[in-house]
RODO-2510 file (C-alpha; in nm, 4 decimals, decimal comma):
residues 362
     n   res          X          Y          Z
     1     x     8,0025    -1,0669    -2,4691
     2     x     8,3802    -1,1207    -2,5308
     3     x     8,4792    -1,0378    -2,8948
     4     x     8,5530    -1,2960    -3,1263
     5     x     8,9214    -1,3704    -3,2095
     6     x     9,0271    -1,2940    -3,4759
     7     x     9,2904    -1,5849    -3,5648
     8     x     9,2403    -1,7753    -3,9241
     9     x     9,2337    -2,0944    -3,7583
    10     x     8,8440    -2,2011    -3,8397
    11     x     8,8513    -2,4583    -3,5371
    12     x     8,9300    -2,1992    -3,3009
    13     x     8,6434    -1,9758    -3,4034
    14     x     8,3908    -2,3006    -3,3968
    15     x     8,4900    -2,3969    -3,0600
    16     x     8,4500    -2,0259    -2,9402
    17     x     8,0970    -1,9846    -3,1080
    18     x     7,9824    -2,3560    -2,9667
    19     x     8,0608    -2,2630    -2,6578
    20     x     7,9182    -1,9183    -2,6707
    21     x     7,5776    -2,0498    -2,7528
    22     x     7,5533    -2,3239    -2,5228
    23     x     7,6751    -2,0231    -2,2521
    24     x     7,3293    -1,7665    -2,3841
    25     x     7,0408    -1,8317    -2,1180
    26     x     6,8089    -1,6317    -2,3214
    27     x     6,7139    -1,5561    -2,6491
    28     x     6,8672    -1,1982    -2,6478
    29     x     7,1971    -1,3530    -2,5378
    30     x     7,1629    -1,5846    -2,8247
    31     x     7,1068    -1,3101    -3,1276
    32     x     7,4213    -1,1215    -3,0172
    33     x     7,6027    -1,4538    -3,0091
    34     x     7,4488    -1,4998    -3,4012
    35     x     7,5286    -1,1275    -3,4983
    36     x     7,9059    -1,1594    -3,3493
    37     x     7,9615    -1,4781    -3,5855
    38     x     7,7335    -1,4273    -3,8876
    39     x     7,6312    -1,0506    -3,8582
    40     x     7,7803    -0,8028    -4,1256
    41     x     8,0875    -0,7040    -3,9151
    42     x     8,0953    -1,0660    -3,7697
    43     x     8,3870    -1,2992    -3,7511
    44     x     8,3115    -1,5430    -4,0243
    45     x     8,1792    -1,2498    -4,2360
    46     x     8,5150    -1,0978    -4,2426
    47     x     8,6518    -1,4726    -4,3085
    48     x     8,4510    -1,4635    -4,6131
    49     x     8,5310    -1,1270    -4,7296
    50     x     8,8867    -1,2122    -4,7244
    51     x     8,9092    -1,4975    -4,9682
    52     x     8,8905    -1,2926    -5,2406
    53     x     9,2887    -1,2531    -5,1257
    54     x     9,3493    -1,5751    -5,2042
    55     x     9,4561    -1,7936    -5,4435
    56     x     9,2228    -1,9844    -5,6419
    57     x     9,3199    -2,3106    -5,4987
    58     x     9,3211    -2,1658    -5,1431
    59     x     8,9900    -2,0123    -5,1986
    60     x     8,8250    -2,3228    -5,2807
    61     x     8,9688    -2,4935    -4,9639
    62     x     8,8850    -2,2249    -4,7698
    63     x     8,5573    -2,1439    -4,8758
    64     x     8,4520    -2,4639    -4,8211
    65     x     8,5775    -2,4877    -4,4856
    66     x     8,3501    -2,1603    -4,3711
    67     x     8,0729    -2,2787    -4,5610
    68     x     8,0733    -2,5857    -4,3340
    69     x     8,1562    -2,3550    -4,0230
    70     x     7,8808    -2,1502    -4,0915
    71     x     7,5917    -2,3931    -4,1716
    72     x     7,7321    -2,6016    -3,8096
    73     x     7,7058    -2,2768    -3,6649
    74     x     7,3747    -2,1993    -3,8079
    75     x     7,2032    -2,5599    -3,6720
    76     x     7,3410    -2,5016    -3,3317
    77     x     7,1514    -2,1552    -3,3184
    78     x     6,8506    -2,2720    -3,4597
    79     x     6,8619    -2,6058    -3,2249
    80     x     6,9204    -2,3574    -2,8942
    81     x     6,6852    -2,0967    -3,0284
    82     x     6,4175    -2,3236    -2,9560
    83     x     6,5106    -2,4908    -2,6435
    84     x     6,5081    -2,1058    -2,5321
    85     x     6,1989    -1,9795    -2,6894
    86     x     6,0283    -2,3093    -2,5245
    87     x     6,2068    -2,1790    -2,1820
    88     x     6,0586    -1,8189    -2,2345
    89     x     5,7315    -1,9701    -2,2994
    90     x     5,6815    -2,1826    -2,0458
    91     x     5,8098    -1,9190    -1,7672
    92     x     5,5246    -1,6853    -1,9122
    93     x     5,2526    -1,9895    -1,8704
    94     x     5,3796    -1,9793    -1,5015
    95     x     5,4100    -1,6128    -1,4216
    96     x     5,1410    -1,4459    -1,7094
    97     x     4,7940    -1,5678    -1,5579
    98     x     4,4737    -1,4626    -1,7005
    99     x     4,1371    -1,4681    -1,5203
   100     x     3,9065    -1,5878    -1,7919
   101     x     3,5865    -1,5351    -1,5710
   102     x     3,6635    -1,1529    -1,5945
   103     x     3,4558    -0,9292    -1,8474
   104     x     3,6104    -0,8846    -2,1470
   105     x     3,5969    -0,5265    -2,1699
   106     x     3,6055    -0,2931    -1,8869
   107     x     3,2948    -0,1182    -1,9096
   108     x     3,0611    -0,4292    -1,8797
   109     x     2,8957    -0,4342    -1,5897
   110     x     2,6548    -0,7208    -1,4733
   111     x     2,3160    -0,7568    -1,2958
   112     x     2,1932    -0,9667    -1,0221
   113     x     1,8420    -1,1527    -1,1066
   114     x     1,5564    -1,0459    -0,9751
   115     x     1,4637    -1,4342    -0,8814
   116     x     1,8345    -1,5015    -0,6788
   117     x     1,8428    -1,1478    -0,5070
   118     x     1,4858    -1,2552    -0,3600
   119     x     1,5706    -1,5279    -0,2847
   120     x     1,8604    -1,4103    -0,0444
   121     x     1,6455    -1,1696     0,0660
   122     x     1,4156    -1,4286     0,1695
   123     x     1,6838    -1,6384     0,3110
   124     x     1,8518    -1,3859     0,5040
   125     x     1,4810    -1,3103     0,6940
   126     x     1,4055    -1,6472     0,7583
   127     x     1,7618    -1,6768     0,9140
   128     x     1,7362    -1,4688     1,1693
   129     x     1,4050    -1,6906     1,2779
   130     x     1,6485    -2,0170     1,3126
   131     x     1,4947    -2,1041     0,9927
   132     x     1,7742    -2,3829     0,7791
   133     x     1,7650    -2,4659     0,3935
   134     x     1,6392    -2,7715     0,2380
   135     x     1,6759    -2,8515    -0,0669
   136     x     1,5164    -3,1926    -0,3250
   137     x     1,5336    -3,2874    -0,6446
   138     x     1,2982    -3,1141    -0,8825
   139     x     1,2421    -3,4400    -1,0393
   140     x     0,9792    -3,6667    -0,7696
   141     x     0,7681    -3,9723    -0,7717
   142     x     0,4253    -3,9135    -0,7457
   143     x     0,4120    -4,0476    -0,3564
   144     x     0,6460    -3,7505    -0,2610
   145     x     0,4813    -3,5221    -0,4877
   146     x     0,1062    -3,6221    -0,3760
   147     x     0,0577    -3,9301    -0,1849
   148     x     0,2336    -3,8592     0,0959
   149     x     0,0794    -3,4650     0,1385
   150     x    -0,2527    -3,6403     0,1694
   151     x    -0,3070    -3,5525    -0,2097
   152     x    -0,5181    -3,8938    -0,3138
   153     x    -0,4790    -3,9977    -0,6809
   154     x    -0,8875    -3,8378    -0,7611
   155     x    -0,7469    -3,5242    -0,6354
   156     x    -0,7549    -3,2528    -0,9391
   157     x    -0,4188    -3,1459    -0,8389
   158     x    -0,2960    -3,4621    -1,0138
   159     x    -0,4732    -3,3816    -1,3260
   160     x    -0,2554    -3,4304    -1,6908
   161     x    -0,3315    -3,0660    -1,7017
   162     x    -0,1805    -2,9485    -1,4224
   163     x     0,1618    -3,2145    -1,3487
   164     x     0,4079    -3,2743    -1,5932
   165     x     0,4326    -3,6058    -1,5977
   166     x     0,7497    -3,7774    -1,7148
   167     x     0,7353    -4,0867    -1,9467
   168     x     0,7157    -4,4117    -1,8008
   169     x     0,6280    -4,7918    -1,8066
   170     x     0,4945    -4,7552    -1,4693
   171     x     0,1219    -4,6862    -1,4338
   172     x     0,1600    -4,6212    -1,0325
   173     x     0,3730    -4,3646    -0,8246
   174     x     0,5268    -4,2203    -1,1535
   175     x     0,7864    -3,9187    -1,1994
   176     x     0,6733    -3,5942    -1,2416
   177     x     0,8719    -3,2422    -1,2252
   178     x     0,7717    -3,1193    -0,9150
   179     x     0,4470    -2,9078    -0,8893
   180     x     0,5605    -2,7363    -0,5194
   181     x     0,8327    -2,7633    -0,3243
   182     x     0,6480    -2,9479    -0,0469
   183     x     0,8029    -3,2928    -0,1387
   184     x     1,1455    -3,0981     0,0337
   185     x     0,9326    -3,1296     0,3464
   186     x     0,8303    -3,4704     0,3516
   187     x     1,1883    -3,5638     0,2973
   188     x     1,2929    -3,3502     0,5758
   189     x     1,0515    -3,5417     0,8090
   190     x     1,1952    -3,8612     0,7141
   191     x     1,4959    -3,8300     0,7792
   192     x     1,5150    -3,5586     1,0845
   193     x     1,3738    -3,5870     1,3647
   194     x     1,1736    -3,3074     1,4994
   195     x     1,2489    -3,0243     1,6027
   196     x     1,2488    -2,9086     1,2546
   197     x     1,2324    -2,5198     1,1209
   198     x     1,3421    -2,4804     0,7527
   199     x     1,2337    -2,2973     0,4656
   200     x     1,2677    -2,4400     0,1065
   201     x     1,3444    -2,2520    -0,1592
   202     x     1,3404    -2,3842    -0,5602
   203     x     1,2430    -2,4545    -0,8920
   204     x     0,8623    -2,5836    -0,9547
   205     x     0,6654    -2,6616    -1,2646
   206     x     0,3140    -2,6733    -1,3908
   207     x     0,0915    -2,6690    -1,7286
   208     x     0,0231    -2,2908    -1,6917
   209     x     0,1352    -1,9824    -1,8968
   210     x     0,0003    -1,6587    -1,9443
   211     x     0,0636    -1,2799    -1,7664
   212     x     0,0822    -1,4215    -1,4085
   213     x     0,1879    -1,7654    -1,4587
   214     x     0,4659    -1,9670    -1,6423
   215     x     0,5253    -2,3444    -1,6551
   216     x     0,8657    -2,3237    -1,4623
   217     x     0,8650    -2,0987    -1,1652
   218     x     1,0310    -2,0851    -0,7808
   219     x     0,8713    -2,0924    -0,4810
   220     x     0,9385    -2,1171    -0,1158
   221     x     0,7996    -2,2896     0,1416
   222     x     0,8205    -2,2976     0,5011
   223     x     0,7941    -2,6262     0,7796
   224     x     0,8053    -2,5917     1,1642
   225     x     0,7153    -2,9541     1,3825
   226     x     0,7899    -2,9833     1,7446
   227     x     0,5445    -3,0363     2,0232
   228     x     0,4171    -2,7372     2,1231
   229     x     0,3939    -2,4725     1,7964
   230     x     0,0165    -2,3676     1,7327
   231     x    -0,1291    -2,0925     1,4707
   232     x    -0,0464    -1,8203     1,6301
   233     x     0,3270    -1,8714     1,5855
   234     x     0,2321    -1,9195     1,2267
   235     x     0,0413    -1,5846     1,2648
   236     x     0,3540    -1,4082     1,4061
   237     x     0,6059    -1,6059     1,1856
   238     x     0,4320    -1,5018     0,8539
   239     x     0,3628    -1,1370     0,9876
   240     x     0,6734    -1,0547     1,1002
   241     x     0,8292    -1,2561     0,7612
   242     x     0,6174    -0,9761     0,5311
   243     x     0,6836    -0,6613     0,7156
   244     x     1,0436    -0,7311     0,6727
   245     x     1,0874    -0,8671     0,3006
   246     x     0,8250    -0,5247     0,2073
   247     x     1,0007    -0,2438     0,4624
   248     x     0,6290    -0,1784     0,5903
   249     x     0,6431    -0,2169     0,9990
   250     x     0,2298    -0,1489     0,9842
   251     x     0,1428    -0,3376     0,6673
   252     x    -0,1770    -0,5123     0,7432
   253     x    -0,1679    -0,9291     0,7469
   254     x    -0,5058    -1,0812     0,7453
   255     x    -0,5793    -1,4231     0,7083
   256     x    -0,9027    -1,6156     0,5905
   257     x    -1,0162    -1,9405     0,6217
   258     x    -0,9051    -2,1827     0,3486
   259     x    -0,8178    -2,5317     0,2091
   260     x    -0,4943    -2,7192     0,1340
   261     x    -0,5027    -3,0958     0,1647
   262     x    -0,2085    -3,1416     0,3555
   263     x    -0,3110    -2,8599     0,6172
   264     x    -0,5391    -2,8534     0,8889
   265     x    -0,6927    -2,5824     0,9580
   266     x    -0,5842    -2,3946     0,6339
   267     x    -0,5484    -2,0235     0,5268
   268     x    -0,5158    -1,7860     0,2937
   269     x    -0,2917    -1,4813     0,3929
   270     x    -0,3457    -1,1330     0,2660
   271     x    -0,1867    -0,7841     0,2651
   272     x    -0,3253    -0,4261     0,2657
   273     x    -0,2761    -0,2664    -0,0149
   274     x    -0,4421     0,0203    -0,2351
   275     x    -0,5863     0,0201    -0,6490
   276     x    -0,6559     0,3345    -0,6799
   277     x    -0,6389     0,4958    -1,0238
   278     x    -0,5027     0,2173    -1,1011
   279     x    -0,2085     0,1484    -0,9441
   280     x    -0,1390    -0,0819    -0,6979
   281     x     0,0575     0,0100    -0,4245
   282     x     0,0959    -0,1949    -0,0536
   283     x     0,0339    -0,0439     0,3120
   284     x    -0,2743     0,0337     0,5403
   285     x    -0,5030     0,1305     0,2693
   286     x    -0,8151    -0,0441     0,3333
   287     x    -0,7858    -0,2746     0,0622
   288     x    -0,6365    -0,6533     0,0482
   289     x    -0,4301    -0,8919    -0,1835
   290     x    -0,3747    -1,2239    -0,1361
   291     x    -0,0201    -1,2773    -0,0806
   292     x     0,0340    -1,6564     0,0234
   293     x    -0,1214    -2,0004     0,1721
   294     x    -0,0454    -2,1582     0,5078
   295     x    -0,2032    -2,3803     0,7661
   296     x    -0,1269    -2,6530     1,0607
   297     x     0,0151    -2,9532     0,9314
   298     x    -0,2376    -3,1872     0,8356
   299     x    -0,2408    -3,5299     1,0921
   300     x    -0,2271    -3,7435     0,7916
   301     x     0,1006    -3,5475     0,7008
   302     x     0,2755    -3,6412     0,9897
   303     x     0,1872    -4,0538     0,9402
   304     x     0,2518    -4,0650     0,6477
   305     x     0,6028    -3,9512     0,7848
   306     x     0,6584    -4,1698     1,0716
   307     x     0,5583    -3,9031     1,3186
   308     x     0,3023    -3,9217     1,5869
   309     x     0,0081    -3,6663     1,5702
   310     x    -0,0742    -3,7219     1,9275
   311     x     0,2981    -3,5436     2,0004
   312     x     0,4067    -3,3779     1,7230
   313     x     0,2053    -3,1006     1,5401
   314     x     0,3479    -2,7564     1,3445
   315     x     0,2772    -2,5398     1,0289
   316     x     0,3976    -2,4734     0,6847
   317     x     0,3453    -2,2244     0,4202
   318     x     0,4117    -2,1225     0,1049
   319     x     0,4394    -1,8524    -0,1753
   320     x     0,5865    -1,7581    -0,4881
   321     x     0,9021    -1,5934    -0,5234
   322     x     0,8747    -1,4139    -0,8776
   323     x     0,5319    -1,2832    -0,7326
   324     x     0,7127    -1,1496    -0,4038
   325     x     0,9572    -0,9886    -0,6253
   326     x     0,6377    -0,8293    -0,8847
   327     x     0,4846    -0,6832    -0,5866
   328     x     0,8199    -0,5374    -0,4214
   329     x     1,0080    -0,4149    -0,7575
   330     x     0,7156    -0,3020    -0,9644
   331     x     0,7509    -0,5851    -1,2428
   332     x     0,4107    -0,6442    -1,4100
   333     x     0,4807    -1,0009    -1,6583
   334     x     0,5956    -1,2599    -1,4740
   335     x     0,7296    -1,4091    -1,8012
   336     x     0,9470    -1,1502    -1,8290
   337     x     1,1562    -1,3408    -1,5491
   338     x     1,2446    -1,6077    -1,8079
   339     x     1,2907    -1,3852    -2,1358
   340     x     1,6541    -1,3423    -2,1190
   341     x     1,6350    -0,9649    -2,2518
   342     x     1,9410    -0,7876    -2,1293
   343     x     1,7529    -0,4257    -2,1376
   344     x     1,4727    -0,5823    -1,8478
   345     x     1,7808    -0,6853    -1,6444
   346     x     1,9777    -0,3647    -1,6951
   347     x     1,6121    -0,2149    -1,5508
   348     x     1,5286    -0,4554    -1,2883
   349     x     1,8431    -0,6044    -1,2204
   350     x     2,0596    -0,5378    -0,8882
   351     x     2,4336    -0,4344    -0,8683
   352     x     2,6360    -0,7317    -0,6606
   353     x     2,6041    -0,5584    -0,3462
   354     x     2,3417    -0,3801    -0,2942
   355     x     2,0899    -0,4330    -0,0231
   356     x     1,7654    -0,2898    -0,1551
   357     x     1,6148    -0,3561     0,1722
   358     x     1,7402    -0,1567     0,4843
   359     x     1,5744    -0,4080     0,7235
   360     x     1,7851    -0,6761     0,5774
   361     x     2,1409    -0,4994     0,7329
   362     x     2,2880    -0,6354     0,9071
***
C-alpha cells in the first residue's frame, strides 16, 4: 500500500483514506488501510500528536477537525468491513462443503443388517433365474389379503388373533397390515399379463411373539404363470434357490405333501441337516428341517385374477427371511433382529462389501 502523505491539509488525507478503503478487496487489505490512518505510527495519529504544538485556539480548531476525520474514517471501515466479511463468507459457503452423511469421527465404522444383506443375497439368486421384484403396500384390504388367495372369511387365517386388523366403519373387505406378501402376487396378475416370474420381498405382520416369531417380520415369496411350468420346475427352482443362498451343492431338498389354500397340490420343503449334541448344523446328515412352503397355483387363484386355468397354470412359494438368515449366520432369537443393540450388529452385522457367499460372485 502507498504511504500516506503527509501534508496538514485534513481533506487531502480523507480523500486518500476514502479511496483507499473502497480500493481493499479483502479484509486483510482493509486492516492495513485502518493501521496506516489510525494505527500508532498512522497518519492521523501523528496529526493528533502534533497539536500539542499549537496554539490553544488552533488546537481547538484542529482537534476538532481530526476528531471528525477520524470518526468518518472509522464508519467507512466499519461499513466496508462488513460488506467484506459477508464476501469472505459467502465464498466459503461456495467453496467449504461438508458431507453431513459422513461419520463424525473417523473410527466409526458401520454394519450392514442381517435382514437387507439377505435380502440381496436372495435377490441376487433369484436374478440370475429371470426372476423381477414386486413390491405392495404393507397396508391391504382384506380381498387382497384373503379373498382373492381363496382364503374364505371362516378360514382361521382370518382370525382377530392372527391379522391385525386396522380400525374401520366397514364390517366387509377391511384393512389389515399384511399377514404375507402374497397380496404382491395377486396384484402382479392383475395387471401383467403372463408370462410372469418375480419374487417379492417385504415387510409382514402377525399377532405372534416369542423366540421364533415376532409381530413384524419379512418374507419372500416367489410367482411363476405361463402355460407350460409344472412341479418339477418348482422342484428344480427351489433346489437350486437353497444350494446357492447355503454354499451346500449336495444339501438334501425333500418335499412332503401339504396344504395352503391358494395352492394346489401343496408342499412343505425341507433340508438335511444334523442335531447332534445339540447343535444344529445343515448338509447330508440324515436328518431334516423344514425350511419353506410351496405348491401349484391354486385354479381359484388364477379366476379370481382374470386368468384362465384351462391355459395358464404355475407355482409360488414362500419363506422367511430372518429364518434364512438364523439358519445361515448362526443367530438363535429372532427378536434380536428388531432390538436395535449395537453390540448384536457389531457381531452379526456385515461390512458394506462383503460377499459372505462365494456362489453369489459374480
Amino acid at each position: 500500500m502507498t504511504p500516506a502523505p503527509m501534508a496538514d491539509e485534513i481533506g487531502t488525507l480523507k480523500t486518500f483514506f476514502l479511496s483507499a478503503i473502497a480500493s481493499a478487496t479483502t479484509e486483510a487489505e482493509l486492516e492495513a488501510v485502518r493501521v496506516s490512518a489510525l494505527g500508532k505510527k498512522g497518519s492521523i495519529t501523528a496529526l493528533t500528536r502534533a497539536l500539542g504544538t499549537l496554539s490553544p485556539e488552533e488546537r481547538k480548531t484542529r482537534g476538532a477537525e481530526l476528531n471528525t476525520l477520524k470518526n468518518d474514517i472509522l464508519a467507512v471501515l466499519d461499513k466496508q468491513k462488513k460488506i467484506l466479511s459477508a464476501a469472505a463468507m459467502q465464498e466459503r459457503l461456495v467453496n467449504e462443503r461438508l458431507d453431513v452423511t459422513l461419520p463424525i469421527r473417523p473410527e466409526a465404522e458401520g454394519r450392514v443388517h442381517p435382514t437387507p444383506q439377505t435380502i440381496e443375497e436372495i435377490v441376487t439368486i433369484f436374478a440370475s433365474m429371470g426372476f423381477a421384484v414386486a413390491k405392495g403396500p404393507d397396508i391391504e384390504t382384506e380381498y387382497y389379503n384373503f379373498e382373492a388367495l381363496n382364503i374364505p372369511s371362516s378360514h382361521p387365517a382370518r382370525d382377530m388373533q392372527a391379522t391385525f386388523f386396522l380400525p374401520s366403519a366397514e364390517k366387509t373387505n377391511q384393512t389389515v397390515l399384511r399377514t404375507q406378501t402374497s397380496p404382491v402376487q395377486i396384484r402382479t396378475m392383475l395387471h401383467k399379463k403372463p408370462p410372469i416370474r418375480i419374487i417379492a420381498p417385504g415387510r409382514t405382520y402377525r399377532c405372534d411373539y416369542d423366540q421364533t416369531h415376532t409381530p413384524m417380520f419379512h418374507q419372500v415369496e416367489g410367482l411363476v404363470i405361463d402355460e407350460k411350468t409344472n412341479m418339477g420346475h418348482l422342484k428344480g427352482c427351489v433346489m437350486d434357490f437353497l444350494r446357492a443362498f447355503f454354499g451346500i451343492d449336495d444339501l438334501p431338498v425333500r418335499f412332503r405333501p401339504s396344504y395352503f389354500p391358494f395352492t394346489e397340490p401343496s408342499a412343505e420343503v425341507d433340508i438335511g441337516c444334523s442335531r447332534a449334541g445339540g447343535e444344529l448344523k445343515l448338509g447330508n446328515y440324515g436328518d431334516w428341517l423344514e425350511i419353506m412352503g410351496c405348491g401349484m397355483v391354486h385354479p381359484n387363484v388364477l379366476k379370481n385374477c382374470g386368468l384362465d386355468p384351462e391355459k395358464h397354470q404355475g407355482f409360488a412359494f414362500g419363506m422367511g427371511i430372518e429364518r434364512l438368515a438364523m439358519l445361515k449366520y448362526g443367530i438363535p432369537d429372532l427378536r434380536t433382529f428388531f432390538d436395535a443393540d449395537m453390540r448384536w450388529l457389531r457381531h452379526y452385522g456385515f461390512m458394506p462389501f462383503d460377499i459372505p457367499n462365494p456362489a453369489l460372485r459374480g
